[in-house]
C-alpha positions as CSV (number, residue, x, y, z in Angstrom):
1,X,-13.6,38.8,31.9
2,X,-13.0,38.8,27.9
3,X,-9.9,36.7,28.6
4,X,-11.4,33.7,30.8
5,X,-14.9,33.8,28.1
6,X,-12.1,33.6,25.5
7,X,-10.1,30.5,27.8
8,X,-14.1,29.2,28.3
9,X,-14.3,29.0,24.7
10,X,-11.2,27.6,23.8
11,X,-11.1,25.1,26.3
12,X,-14.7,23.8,25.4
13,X,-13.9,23.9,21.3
14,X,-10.8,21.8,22.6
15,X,-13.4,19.5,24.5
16,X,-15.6,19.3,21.5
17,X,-12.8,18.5,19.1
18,X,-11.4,16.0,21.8
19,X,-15.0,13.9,22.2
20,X,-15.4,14.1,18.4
21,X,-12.4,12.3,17.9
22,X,-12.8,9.9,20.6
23,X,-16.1,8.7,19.0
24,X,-15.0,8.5,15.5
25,X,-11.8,6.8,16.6
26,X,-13.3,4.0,18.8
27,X,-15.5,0.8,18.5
28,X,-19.1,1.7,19.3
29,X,-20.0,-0.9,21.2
30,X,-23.3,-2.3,19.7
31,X,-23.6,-0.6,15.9
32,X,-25.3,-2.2,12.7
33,X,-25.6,-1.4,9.0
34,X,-27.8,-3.5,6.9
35,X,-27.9,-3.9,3.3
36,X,-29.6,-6.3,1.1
37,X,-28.3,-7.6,-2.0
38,X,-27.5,-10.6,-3.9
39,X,-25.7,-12.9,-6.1
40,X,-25.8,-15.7,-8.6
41,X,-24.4,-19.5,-7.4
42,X,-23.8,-22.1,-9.9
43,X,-26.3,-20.4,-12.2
44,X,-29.2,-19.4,-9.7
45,X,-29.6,-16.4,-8.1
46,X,-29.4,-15.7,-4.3
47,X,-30.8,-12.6,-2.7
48,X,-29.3,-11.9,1.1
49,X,-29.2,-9.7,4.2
50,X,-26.2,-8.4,5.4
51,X,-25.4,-7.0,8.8
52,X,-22.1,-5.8,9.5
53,X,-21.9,-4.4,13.2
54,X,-20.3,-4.9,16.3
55,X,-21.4,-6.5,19.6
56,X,-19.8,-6.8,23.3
57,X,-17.8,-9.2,24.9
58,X,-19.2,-9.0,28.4
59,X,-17.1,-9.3,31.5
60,X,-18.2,-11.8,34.9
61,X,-20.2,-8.7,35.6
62,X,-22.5,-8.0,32.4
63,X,-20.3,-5.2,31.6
64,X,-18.5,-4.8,27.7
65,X,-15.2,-5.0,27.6
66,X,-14.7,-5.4,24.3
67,X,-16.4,-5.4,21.2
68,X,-15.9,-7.4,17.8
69,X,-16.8,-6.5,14.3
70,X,-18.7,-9.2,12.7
71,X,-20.4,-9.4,9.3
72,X,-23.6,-11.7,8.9
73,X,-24.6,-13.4,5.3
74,X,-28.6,-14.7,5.5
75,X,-30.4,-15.5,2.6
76,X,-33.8,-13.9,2.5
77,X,-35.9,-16.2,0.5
78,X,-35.7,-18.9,3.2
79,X,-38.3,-18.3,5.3
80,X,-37.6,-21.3,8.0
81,X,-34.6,-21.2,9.5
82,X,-35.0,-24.0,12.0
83,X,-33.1,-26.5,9.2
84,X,-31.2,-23.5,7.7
85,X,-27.4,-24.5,8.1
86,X,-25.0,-21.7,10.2
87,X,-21.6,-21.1,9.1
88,X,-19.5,-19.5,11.5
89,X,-16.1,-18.4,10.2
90,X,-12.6,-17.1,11.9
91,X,-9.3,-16.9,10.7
92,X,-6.4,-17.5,12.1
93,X,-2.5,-15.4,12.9
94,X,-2.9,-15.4,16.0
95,X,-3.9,-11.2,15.7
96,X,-5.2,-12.1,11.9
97,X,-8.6,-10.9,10.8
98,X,-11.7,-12.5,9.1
99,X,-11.0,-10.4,5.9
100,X,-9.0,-13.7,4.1
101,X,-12.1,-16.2,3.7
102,X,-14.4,-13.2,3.8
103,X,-13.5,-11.5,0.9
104,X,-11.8,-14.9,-1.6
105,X,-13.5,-17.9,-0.2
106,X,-16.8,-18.3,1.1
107,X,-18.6,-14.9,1.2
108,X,-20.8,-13.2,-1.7
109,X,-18.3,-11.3,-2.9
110,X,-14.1,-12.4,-3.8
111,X,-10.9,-10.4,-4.2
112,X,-10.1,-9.3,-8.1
113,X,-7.1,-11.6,-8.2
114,X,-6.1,-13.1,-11.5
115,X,-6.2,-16.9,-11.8
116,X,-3.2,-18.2,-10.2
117,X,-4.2,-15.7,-7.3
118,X,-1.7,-12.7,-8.1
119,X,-3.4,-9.1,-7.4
120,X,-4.7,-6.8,-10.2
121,X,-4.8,-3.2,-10.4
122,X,-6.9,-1.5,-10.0
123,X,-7.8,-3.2,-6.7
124,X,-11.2,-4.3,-5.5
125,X,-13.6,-7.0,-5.9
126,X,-16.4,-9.0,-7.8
127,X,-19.3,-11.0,-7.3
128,X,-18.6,-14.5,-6.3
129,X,-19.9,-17.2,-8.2
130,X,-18.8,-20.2,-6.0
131,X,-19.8,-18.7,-2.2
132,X,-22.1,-21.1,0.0
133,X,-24.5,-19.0,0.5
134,X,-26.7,-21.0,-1.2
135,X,-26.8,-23.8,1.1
136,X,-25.6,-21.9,4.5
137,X,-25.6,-18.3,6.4
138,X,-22.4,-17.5,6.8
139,X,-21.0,-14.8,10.0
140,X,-17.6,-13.9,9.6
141,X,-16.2,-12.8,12.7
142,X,-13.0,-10.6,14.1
143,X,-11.5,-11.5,17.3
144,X,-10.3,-8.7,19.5
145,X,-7.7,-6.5,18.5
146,X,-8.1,-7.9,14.8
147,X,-10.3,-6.0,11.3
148,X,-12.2,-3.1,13.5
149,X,-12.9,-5.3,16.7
150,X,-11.0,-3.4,20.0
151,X,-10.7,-3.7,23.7
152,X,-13.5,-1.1,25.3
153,X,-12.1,-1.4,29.1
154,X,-8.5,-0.3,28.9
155,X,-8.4,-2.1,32.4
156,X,-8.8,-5.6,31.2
157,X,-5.5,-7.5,31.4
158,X,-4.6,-8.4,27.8
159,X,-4.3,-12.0,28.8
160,X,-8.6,-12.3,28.9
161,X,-8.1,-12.1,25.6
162,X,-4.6,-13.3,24.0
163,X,-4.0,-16.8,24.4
164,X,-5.1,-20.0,23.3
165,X,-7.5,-20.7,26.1
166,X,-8.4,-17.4,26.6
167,X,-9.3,-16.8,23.4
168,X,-11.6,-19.6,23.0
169,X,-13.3,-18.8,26.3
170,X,-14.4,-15.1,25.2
171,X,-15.2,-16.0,21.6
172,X,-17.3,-18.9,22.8
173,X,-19.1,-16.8,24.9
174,X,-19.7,-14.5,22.1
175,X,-21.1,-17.0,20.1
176,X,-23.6,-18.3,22.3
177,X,-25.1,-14.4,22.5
178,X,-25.1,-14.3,18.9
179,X,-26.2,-17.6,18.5
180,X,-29.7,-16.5,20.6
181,X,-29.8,-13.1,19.7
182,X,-30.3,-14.3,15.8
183,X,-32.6,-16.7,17.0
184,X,-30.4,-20.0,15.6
185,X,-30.1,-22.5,18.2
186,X,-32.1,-25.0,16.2
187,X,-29.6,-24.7,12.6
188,X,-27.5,-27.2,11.6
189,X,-24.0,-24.7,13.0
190,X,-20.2,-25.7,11.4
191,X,-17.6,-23.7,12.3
192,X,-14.6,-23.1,9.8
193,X,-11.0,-21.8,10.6
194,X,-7.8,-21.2,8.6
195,X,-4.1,-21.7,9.6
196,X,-4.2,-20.5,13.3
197,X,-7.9,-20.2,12.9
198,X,-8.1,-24.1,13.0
199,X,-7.2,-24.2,16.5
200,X,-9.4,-21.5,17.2
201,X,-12.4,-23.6,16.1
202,X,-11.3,-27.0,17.8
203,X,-11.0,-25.7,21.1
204,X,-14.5,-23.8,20.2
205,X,-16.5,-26.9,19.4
206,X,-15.2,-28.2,22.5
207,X,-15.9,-25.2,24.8
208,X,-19.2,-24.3,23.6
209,X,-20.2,-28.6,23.3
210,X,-19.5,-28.4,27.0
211,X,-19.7,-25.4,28.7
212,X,-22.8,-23.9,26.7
213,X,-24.9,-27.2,25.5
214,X,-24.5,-25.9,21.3
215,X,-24.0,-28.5,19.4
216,X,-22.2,-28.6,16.0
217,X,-22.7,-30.7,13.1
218,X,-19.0,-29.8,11.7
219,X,-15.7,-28.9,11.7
220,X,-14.1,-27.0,8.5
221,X,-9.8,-26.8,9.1
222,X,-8.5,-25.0,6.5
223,X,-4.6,-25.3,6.2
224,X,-4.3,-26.3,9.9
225,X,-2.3,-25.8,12.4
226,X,-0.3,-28.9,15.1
227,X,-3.7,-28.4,17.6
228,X,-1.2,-29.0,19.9
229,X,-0.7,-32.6,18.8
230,X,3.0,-33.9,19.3
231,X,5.0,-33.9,16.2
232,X,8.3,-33.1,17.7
233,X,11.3,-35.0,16.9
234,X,11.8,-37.1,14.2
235,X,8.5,-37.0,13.1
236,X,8.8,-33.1,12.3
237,X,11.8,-33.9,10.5
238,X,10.1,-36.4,8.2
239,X,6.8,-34.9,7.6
240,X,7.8,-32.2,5.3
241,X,9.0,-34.6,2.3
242,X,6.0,-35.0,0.8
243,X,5.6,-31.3,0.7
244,X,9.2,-30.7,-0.7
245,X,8.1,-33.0,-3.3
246,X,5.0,-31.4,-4.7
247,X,6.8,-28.1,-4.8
248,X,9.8,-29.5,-6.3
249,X,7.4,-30.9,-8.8
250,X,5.6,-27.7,-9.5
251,X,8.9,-25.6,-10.6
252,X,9.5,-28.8,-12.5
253,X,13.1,-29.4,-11.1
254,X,12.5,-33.0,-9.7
255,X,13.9,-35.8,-12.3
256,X,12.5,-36.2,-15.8
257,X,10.9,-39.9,-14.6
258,X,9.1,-38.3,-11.6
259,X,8.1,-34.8,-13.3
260,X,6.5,-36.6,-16.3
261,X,4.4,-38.2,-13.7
262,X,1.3,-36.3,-12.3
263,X,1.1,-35.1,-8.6
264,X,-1.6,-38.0,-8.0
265,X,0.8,-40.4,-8.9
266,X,4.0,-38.9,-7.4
267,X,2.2,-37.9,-3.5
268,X,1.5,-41.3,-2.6
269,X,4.7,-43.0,-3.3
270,X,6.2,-40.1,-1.5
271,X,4.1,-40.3,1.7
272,X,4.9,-44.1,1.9
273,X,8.5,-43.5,1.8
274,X,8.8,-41.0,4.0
275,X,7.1,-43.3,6.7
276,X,8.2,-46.3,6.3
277,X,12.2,-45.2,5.8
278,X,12.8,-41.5,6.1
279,X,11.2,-41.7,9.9
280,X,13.2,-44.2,10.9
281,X,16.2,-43.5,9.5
282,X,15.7,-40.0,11.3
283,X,15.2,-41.9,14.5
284,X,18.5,-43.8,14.5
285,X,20.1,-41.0,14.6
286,X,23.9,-41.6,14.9
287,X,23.7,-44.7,14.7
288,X,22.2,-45.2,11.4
289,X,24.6,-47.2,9.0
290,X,26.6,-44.6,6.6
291,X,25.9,-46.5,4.1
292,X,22.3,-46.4,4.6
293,X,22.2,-42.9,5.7
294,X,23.6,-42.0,2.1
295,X,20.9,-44.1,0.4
296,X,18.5,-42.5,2.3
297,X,19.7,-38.8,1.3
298,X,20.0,-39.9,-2.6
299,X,16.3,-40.9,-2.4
300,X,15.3,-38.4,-0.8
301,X,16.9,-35.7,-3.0
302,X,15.4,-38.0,-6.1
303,X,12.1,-36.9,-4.3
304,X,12.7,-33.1,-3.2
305,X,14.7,-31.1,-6.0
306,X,17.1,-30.9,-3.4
307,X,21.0,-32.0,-3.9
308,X,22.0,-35.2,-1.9
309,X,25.1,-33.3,-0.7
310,X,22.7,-30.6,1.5
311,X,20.4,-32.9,2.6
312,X,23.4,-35.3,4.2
313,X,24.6,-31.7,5.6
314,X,21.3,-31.7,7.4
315,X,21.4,-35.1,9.1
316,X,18.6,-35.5,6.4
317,X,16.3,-33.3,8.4
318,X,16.1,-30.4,6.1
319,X,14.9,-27.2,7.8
320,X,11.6,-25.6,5.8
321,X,13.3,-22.1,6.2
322,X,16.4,-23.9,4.0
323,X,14.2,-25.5,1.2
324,X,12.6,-21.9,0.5
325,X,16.2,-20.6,0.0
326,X,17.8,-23.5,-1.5
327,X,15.4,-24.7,-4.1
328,X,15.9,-22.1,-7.3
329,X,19.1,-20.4,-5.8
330,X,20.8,-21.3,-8.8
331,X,18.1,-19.5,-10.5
332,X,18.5,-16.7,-8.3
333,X,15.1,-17.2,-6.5
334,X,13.6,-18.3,-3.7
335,X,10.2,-19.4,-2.9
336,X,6.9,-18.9,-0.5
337,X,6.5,-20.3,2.5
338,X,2.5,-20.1,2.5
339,X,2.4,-20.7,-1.0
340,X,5.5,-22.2,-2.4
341,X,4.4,-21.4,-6.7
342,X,5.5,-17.6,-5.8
343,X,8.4,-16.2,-6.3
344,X,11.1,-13.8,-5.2
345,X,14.6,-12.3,-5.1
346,X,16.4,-11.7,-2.1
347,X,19.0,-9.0,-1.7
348,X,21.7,-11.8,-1.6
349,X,21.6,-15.2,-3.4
350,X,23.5,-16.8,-0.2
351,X,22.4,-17.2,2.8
352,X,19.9,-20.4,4.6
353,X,17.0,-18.4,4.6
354,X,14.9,-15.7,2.5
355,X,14.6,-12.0,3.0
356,X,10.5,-12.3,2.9
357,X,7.8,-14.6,1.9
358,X,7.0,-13.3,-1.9
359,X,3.3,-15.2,-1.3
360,X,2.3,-13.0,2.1
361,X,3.4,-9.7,0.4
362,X,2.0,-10.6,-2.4
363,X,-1.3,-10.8,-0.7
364,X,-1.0,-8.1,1.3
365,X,-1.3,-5.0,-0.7
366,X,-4.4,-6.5,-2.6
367,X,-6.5,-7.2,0.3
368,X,-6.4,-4.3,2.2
369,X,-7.3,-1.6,-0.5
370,X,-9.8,-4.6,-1.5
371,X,-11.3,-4.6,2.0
372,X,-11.7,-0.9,3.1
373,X,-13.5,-0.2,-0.3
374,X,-16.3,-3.2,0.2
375,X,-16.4,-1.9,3.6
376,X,-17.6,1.5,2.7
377,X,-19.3,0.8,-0.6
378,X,-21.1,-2.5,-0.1
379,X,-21.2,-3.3,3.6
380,X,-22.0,0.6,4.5
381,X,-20.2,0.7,7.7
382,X,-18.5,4.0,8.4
383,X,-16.0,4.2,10.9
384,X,-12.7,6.3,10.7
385,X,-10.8,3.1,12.6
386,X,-8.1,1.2,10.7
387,X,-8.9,-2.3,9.8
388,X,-6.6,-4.6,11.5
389,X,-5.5,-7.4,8.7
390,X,-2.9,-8.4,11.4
391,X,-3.6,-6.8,15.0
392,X,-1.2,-6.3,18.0
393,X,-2.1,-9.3,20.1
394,X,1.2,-10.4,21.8
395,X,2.2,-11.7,24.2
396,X,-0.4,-14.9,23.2
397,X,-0.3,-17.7,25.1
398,X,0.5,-21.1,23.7
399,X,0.4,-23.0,26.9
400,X,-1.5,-25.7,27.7
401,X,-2.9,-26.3,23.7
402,X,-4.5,-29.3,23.5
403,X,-7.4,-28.4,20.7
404,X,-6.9,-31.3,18.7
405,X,-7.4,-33.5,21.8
406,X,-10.3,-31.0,22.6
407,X,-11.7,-31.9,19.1
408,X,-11.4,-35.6,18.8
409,X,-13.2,-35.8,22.4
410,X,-16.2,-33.4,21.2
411,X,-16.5,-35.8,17.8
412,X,-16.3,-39.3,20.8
413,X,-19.3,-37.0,22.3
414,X,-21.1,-36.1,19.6
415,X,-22.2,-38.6,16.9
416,X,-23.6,-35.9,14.8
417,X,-20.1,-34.3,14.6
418,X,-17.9,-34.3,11.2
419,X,-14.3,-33.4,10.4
420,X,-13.2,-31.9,7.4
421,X,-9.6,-30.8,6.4
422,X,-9.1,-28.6,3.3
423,X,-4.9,-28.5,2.5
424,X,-2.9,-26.9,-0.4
425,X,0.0,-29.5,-1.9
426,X,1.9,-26.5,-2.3
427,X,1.6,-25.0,1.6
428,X,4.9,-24.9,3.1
429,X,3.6,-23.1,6.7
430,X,0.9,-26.0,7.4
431,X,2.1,-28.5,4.8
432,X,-1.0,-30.8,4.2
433,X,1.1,-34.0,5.2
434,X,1.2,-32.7,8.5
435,X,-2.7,-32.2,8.4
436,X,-3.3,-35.8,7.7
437,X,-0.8,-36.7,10.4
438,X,-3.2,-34.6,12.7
439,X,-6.3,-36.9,12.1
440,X,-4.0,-40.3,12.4
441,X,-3.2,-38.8,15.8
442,X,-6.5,-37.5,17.0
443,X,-8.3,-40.9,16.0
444,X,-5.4,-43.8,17.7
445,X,-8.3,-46.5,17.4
446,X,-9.8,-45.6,13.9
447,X,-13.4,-45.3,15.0
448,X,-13.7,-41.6,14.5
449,X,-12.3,-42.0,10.2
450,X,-15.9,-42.3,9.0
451,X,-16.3,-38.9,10.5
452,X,-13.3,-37.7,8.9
453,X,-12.4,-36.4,5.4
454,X,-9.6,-34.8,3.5
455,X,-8.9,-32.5,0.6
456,X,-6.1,-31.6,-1.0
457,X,-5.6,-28.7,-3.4
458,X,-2.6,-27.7,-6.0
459,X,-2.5,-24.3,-4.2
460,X,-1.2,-23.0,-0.7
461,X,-2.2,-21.8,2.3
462,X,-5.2,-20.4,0.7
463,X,-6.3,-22.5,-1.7
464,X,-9.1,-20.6,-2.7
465,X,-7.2,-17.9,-4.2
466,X,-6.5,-20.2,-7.2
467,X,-9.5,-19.7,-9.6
468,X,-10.0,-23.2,-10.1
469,X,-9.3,-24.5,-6.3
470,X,-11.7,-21.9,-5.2
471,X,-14.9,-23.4,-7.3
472,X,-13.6,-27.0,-6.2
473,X,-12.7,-26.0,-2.5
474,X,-16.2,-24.2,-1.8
475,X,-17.9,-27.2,-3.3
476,X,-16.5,-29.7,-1.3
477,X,-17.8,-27.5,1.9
478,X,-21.0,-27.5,0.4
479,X,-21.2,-31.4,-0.4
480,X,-19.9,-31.6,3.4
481,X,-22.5,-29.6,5.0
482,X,-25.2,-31.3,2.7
483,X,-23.8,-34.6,3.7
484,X,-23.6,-34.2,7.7
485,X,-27.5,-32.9,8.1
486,X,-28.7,-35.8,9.6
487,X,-32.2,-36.7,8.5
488,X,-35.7,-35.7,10.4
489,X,-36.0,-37.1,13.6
490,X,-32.4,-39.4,13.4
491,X,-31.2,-39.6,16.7
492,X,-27.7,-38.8,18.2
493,X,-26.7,-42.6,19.1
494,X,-24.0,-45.0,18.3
């Protein structure tokens, strides 16, 4: 009898333990912590409500099957919200969480980085003086699987969620709920995504301008993606000149003619070449003239930092992965492919391609430690789960990706929407060339430029994490949103 009380006990403490640890180690479903605080913008002080919780994604049947972590900016001394612009913000990976722009771009607070954007010890972060929180509420959100957002029904097939058209369907969905649930259907609403993010948010203005009536007054692509625009061929061969150029320029190896000039001056010439001769020399193929193949390689190493003997060795289409490697190797270095003004050393000087990006590792080990402390200290949310900066989301499906497409047809529907690119000169993983390419193809009959804009940065990837790109960056979001309210009563016509 003393034996099965004692088995009783044991297997009940085991029970206990067991439930404790399921609750502490999973997503509640619906949670919230609110905090209030605020922070001084261009010299005027901003007080603000946070919310960081999570909320369901709901299957066909009105049950969750998943939940996302989202954390929700709204500035508390604007009393009507009706006119009150929404931000709504993803990132990008695929698998990559909202931590990025969160915590260095637009949010109240910024990563202590120093002013180039390399991290600081000890880690953590500061009050941000640029944030546009001024002029908009801002929700940063985590898809599935990504920061503390996780799948609730372990009977879901992964592919609801991990895909390009999945993905859009569920977060769109999601919107819409918090959309109502906040009470913001009448606010001026821009979404903003980075790298992958960016295709994220064009097939998201498209879906939800569709299938759920929400209108949006803009479009923030930050570093983006192809959108599933066709830039095979020559054309990706070409593209990446410019690019080489600007980073050539910034290590100061390109020729003392071109690297007393200032990147202004150097980017157009270098854009016009590369489309009015480096394209079609790359299209001829074989049957470009030798001798004209070997002016075109000279030119083109004048331009890229590059010798003219590699670039002929690469049928003058000179792989990104080769340029990394190639560029200081006789400096022993090689460079970033997100951000091409870092550095690093490889364990082998030869080789066509690096041992790691210096820029992502870089990164890396300042935002997480960064992260988990605002998390606990500022936000308030407990939770013993690991933050996802990049979360297991594979196998993603990249079929049938036509968001840019998706996006130019919203804009031909919607006369209120607006386009914005943000680029870094110095971004080889979405080089901003390509990003202008993007618009030329999205827009064949030009009536869609007024409602299209671009910026380009002397950064990478992220821009923002250069001190003086991150004022100038968040100021041209808040001269766009200012700019694309339309006036009282203006109506939605061509």
């Amino acid at each position: 009898m003393i034996k099965r009380y004692l088995l009783s006990a044991a297997l009940l403490v085991g029970t206990m333990a067991f439930a404790w640890a399921q609750e502490t180690r999973q997503i509640a479903v619906e949670s919230a912590s609110v905090t209030n605080n605020e922070v001084t913008i261009n010299g005027k002080r901003v007080p603000y409500k946070t919310t960081a919780g999570t909320m369901p994604v709901w299957d066909e049947d009105g049950k969750p099957m998943a939940s996302l972590f989202y954390t929700y900016y709204e500035r508390t001394d604007v009393t009507d919200k009706t006119s009150r612009p929404l931000v709504i913000s993803f990132n990008g990976g695929p698998g990559s969480a909202s931590i990025w722009m969160h915590l260095a771009y637009t949010g109240p607070y910024k990563l202590n980085i120093d002013d180039e954007g390399y991290p600081l010890q000890p880690y953590g972060y500061s009050k941000n003086p640029h944030s546009i929180l001024d002029v908009a509420d801002i929700v940063f959100v985590d898809p599935v699987n990504t920061g503390y957002s996780r799948i609730v029904n372990k009977e879901v097939s992964r592919s609801t969620f991990f895909g390009v058209n999945a993905d859009i369907r569920y977060l769109a969905d999601w919107i819409n709920t918090f959309v109502s649930r906040q009470n913001r259907w009448s606010s001026p609403k821009y979404l903003i995504g980075e790298s992958y993010g960016t295709t994220r948010v064009a097939g998201l203005v498209s879906q939800l301008q569709n299938s759920h009536w929400m209108y949006f007054n803009g479009v923030i692509l930050v570093s983006p993606t192809g959108l599933g625009l066709d830039r095979n061929g020559p054309v990706a061969a070409a593209n990446y000149l410019p690019y080489y150029a600007a980073t050539a320029w910034y290590h100061g190896v390109l020729p003392a003619d071109l690297q007393s000039k200032d990147l202004d001056q150097i980017l157009p010439e270098v854009e016009k070449y590369t489309l009015d001769e480096v394209l079609p020399a790359i299209a001829r193929g074989g049957s470009l003239d030798a001798a004209k193949r070997k002016e075109i390689a000279s030119k083109m190493a004048y331009y890229s930092g590059l010798s003219e003997k590699v670039i002929l060795e690469h049928n003058l289409a000179v792989p990104t992965s080769f340029f990394w490697k190639e560029l200081l190797r006789d400096q022993g270095l090689t460079i970033g492919r997100l951000d091409s003004r870092y550095r690093g050393i490889d364990k082998s000087d030869a080789g066509d391609r690096y041992d790691f990006d210096p820029a992502l590792t870089s990164w890396n080990h300042a935002f997480a430690p960064a992260f988990n402390l605002y998390a606990k200290n500022v936000l308030k949310y407990e939770t013993d789960l690991t933050y996802n900066l990049f979360g297991p989301v594979n196998p993603w499906d990249r079929s049938n990706d036509n968001t840019g497409e998706q996006l130019a047809n919203a804009m031909r529907q919607n006369p209120y929407l607006h386009v914005m690119t943000q680029s870094g000169y110095f971004d080889g993983g979405t080089d901003y060339f390509n990003a202008k390419y993007n618009m030329w193809q999205m827009d064949p009959n030009g009536k869609l430029q007024d409602r299209m804009s671009f910026k380009g940065y002397r950064s990478g990837h992220m821009m923002y994490l250069r001190a003086e790109d991150l004022k100038t960056s968040n100021d041209d979001i808040r001269e766009f949103i200012m700019k694309t309210i339309p006036a009282k009563d203006q109506p939605a016509k061509y």
